[in-house]
N, C-alpha and C positions, 0 to 999 in steps of 0.2 A: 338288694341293690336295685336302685331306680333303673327306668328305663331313661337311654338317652337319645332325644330325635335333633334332628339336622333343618333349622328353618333355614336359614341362607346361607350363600355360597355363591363367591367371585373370585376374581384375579383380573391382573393385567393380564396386557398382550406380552409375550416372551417376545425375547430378541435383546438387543441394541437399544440402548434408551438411555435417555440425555436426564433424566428423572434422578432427584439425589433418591439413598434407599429409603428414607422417612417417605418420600411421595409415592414412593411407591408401594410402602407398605398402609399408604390412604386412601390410595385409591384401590385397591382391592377390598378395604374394608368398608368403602362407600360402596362398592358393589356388590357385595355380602350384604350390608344394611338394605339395600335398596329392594332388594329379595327376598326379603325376610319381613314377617309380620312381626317383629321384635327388634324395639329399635333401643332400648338399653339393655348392656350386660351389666355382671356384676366382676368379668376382670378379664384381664386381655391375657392370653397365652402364646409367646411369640417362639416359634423356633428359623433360627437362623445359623451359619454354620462358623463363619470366620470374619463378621465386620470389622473386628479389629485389625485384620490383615488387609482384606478387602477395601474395606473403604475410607479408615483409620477410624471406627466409632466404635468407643466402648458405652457402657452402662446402658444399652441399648434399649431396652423393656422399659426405661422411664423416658426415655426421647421419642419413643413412637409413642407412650402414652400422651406426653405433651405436644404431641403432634397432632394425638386426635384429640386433644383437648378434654380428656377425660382426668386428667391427673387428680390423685385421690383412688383414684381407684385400684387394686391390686395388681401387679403386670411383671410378669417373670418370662424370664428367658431361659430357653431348654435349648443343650443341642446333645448331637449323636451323632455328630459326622453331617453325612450326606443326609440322614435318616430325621434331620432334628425338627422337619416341620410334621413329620409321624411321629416322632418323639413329642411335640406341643399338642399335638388332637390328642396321645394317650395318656397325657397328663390330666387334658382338661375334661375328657371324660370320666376320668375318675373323679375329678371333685366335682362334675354333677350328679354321677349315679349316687356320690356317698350322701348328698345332699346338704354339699357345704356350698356351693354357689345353684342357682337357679338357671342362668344364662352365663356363655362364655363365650368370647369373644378370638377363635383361632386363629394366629399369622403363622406365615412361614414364607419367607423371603431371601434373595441375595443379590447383589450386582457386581457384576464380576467384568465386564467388558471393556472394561478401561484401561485394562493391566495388560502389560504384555501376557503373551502365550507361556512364554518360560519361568514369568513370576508367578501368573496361574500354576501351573505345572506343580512348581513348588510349592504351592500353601498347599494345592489340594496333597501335595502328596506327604505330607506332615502328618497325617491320620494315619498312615500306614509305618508300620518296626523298624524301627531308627537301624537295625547294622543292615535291614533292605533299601533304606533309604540312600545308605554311605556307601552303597556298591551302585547307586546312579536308577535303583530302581523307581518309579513311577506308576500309578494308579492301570494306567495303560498296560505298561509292561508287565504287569502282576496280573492284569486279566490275559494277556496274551496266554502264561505263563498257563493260565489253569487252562484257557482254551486248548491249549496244546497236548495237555496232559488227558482231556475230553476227549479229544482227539485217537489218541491213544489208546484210549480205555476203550471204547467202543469200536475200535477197529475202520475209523473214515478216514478211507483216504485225502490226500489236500484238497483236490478237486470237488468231492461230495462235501468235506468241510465249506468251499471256498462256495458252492452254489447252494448250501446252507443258511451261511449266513447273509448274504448276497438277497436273499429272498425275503429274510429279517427285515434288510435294511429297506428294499423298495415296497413292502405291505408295509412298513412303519411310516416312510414316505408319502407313499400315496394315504396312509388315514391322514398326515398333516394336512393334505394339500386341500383338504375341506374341513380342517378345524382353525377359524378365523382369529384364534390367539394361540398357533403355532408361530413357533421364529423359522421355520423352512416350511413355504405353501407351496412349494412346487415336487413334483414327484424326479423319482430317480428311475433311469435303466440301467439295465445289465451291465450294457456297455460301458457305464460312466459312472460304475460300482467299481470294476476290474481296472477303470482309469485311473483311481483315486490311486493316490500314492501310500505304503506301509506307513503304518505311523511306531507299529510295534508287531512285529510278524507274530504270526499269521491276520491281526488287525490294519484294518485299513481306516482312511480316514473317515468312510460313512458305515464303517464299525461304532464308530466312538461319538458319543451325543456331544453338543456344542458348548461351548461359555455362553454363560445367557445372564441377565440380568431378568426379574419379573419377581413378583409376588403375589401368596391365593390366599383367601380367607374361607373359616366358616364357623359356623354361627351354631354351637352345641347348645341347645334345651333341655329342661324336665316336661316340657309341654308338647304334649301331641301335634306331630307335624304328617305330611308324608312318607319321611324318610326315615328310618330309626340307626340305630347303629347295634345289632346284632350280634354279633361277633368281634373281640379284638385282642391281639396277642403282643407277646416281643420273646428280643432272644437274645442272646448274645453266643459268639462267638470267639478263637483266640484269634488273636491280633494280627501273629504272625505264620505264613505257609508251614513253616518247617514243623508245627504244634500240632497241626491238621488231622483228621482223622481222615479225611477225603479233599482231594483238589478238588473235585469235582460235583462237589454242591456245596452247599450252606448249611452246618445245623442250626445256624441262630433262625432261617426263614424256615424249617421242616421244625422249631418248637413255637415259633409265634402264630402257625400257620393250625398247629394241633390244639393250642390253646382257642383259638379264633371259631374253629370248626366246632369245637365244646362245647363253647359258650352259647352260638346261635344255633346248635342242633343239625348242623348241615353237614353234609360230605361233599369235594369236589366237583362231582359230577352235577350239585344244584346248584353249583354258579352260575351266570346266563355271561357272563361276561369279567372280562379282570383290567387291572394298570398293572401292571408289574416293571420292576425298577430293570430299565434297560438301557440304560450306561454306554452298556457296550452289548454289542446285538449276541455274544454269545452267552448272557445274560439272561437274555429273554429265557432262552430255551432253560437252561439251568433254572431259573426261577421256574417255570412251570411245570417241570421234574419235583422241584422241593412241593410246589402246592401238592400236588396229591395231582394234577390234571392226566399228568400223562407219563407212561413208566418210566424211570431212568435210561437215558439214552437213546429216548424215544420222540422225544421234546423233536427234534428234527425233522422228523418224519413227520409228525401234525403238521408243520409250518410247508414241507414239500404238496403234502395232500390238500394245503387249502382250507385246514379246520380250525386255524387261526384269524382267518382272514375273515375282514368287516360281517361279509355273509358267510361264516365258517360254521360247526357245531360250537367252538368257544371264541368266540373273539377275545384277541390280546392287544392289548394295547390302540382301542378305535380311536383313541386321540392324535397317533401318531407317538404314544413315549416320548420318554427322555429325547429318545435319537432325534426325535424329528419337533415336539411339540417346545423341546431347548430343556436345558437340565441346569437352574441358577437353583443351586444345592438345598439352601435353607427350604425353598417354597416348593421345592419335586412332593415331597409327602405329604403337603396339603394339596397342591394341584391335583395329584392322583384323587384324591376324596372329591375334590370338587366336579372334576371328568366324568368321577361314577355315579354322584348325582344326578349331573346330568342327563347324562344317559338314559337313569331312570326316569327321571321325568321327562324323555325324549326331546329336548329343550335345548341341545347343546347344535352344532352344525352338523357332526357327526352323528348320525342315526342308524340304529339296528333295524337290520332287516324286521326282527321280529320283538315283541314288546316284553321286554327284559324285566322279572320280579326283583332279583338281585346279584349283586357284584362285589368286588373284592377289589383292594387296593394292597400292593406289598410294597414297600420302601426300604433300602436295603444303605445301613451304615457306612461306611469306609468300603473295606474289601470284606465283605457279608458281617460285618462283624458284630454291631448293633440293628438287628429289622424286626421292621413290624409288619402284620397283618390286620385290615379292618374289615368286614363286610358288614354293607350297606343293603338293607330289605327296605320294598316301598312296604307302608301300612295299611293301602289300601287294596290288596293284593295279598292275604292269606297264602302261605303254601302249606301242603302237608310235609312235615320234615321229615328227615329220618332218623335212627336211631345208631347213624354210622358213629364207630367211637373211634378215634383216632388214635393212630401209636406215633408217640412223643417221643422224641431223643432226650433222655435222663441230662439234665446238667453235669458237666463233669464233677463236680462238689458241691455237697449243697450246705457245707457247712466253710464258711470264709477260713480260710488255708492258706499266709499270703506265701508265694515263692519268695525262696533265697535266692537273691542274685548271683550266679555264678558265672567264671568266664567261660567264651562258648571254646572251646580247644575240638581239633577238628585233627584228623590224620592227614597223610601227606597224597592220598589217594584217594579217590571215587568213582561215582558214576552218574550221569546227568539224570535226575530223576523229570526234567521237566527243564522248559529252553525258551528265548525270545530274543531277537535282535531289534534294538532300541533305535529306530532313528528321529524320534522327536525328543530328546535330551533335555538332561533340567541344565539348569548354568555349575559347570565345572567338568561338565563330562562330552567328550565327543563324539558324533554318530558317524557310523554306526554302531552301538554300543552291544557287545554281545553279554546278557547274564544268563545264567542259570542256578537252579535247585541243585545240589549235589551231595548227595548221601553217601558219606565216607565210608570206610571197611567196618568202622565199629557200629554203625547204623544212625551216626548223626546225621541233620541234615543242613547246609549252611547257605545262605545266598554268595555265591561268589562272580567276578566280572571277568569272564575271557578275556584272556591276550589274543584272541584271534577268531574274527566270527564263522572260518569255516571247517567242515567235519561237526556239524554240530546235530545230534541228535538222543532222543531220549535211550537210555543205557548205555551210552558211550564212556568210555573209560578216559579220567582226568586225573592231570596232576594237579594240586592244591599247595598252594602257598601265601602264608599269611603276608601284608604288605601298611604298614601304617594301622589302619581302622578299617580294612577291608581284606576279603579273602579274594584270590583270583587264583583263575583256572586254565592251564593248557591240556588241549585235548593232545592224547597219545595219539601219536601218528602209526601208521603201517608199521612202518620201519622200524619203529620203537617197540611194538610186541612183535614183531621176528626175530629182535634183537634178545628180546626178552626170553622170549622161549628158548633162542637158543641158548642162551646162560641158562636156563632151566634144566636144558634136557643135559648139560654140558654137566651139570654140579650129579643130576643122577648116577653118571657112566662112572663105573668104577674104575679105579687106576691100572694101568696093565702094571705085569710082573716084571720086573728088573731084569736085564740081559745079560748077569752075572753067566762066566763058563762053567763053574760047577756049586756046588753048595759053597756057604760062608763057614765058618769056623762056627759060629752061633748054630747054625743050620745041620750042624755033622751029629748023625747018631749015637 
């Protein structure tokens, strides 16, 4: 396998932008061209996630080719969700290590800001398990959901959660506020963290990264540049919670991230810096758990200490992330590539305190479902590696098995395995919407939608009841396990003896 180096890399400025997506998928790759000593490819590789929804464009890979005026030349379009402009860099580096193209031409793009919020809501939330979808769930409320469950597992109270992520949000902030193709350059406080309004409890609104239009480019060689691409992985994951073997990470970033480290001979601990896909601020932390960075459940504590931060021992996220640098789907996983470039060639606005060998970029699909891993080595900067070997999460099969589709039938009881109260709704459902995970008596687990958003907490005991194409759930009240037990203890007590004055006839000796 060739090696593959990186001569150019652009993007627009994120934000709001009056730009159809063909212009903006041109001028990122004028900007890519423009930085690069390679000014022909030999085929354009675009990942974007939903232009058909989006902006009404299909056949998309030959109208940016005829955009940039290359037509003839080879141009496919990849997606993976969220993940599809990671999904286009891992495509096109493989057809240059294999040595079927020489140069390749990376996009990854979206524009989404035109739409209202609730028709957004809706497309994005189409990636995610249709009977999650019919109970009103949403991208947001499905991270609430795990955040909660984070929560849980590790034993943080609201408060330590809430000044957690809270700290996410304004170190992601303030890296925008000096990266000059962020869509938010202004920093946040405390104060006006705790202002924002719930968007999906325990998430707030500068929890959750922005609608953004923008597109990045980059420019994969067989030709020695400064940058090489070292390391790169993917994974997949199931679709839906209830499949899960953990709420509380990713296996698809813990096997993209084992394959990545393999490949480039590194462990964790020799990364100088990362992008990691942050969505949603309790993201961050979860992603940096799966790298290898820092132990489960510990992710938190880096970010409290400061060893996250611009001048930390790891910087995460110096561009500011999704949250802040804007998250327009198709282009987050080439933007990340392009951020870590720069970086290493100290060339970007945001600059490391100290002078960085190499970095990492993870891009995470839907809700973890398809991610990738890249790390980026400068080549003029030798490190000695190590010989860390990483442990892989096995795919659950590795031989194609497809499921029988069966109905999901659920008991009449449960318990809340995990909880979020929705109030940014897609269209047909009203906020405040209460859903939860609810693991019946036989150990199924079903997304169902409360009749009532209060008494709501994880092991609390629910009734279940099927209704049209969705399950809903009333929590037992007090009153209803008093009641209960006493019919319990009632059915125990044996019957007293009859008040009969002497023996029965059947009874006489």
């Amino acid at each position: 396998m060739a090696a593959v180096y990186i001569a150019g890399v652009g993007m627009t400025k994120f934000g709001k932008s009056s730009q159809t997506l063909a212009e903006l998928f041109c001028e990122a790759a004028i900007s890519a061209l423009s930085s690069s000593p390679i000014q022909e490819v030999d085929a354009l590789y675009i990942g974007v996630m939903n232009p058909e929804e989006f902006t009404g464009d299909s056949n998309i890979a030959s109208q940016i080719a005829d955009a940039l005026g290359v037509t003839g030349l080879p141009a496919l379009r990849v997606e993976t969700a969220s993940s599809a402009g990671a999904a286009a860099l891992h495509a096109a580096f493989q057809a240059v290590a294999s040595g079927y193209y020489q140069n390749v031409l990376v996009l990854g793009g979206e524009k989404m800001t035109h739409l209202s919020t609730s028709a957004t809501t809706r497309i994005l939330a189409e990636v995610i398990d249709k009977q999650e979808r019919q109970c009103g769930a949403t991208m947001p409320a499905l991270a609430a959901m795990i955040t909660e469950r984070y929560r849980k597992k590790y034993r943080l109270s609201h408060s330590r959660l809430e000044h957690i992520l809270c700290q996410v949000a304004m170190k992601n902030h303030l890296n925008g506020s000096r990266n000059p193709y962020a869509q938010f350059q202004q920093p946040i406080t405390e104060r006006s963290y705790f202002a924002s309004k719930f968007v999906s409890t325990p998430l707030r609104l500068y929890d959750c990264s922005p609608i953004t239009d923008g597109a990045a480019a980059v420019i994969l060689t067989a030709e020695k540049t400064d940058a090489v691409i070292s390391g790169i992985g993917q994974g997949t994951g199931p679709l839906n919670l209830r499949e899960r073997d953990s709420f509380t990470s990713f296996r698809a970033t813990q096997i993209a991230a084992a394959r990545a480290y393999e490949m480039a001979g590194l462990s964790p601990k020799e990364i100088d810096f990362a992008e990691v896909h942050d969505a949603f601020t309790p993201f961050e932390i979860i992603c940096t758990e799966d790298l290898g960075f820092f132990p489960p459940g510990k992710g938190g504590n880096a970010v409290e200490e400061g060893k996250t931060s611009l001048n930390g021992l790891l910087p995460i996220n110096p561009s500011g992330g999704l949250k802040s640098r804007g998250h327009p789907v198709g282009a987050s996983g080439v933007a990340q590539v392009v951020e870590v470039v720069w970086g290493l060639r100290r060339s970007s606005g945001t600059k490391l305190k100290r002078e960085p060998k190499r970095a990492l970029a993870q891009s995470t699909g839907g809700l973890g479902t398809n991610n990738f891993v890249t790390i980026v080595e400068r080549t003029d900067s030798p490190v000695v590696k190590g010989l860390w070997k990483p442990s892989s999460p096995a795919p659950v099969h590795r031989h194609p098995s497809p499921k029988q589709p069966r109905p999901l039938t659920v008991s009449e009881e449960g318990r809340i395995e995990t909880f979020t109260i929705l109030y940014v709704t897609p269209d047909g459902f009203l906020p405040p919407l209460a859903l939860a995970l609810v693991r019946d008596r036989q150990g199924s687990l079903v997304m169902a939608q409360g009749e009532d958003i209060s008494h709501l907490k994880i092991g609390r005991e629910v009734y279940l009841r099927h209704l049209g194409d969705r399950y809903l759930f009333t929590v037992k009240s007090h009153l209803t396990k008093v009641r209960e037990a006493l019919k319990k203890l009632l059915r125990s007590i044996p019957p007293l003896p009859s008040k009969g004055k002497g023996p029965s006839k059947k009874e006489t000796p």
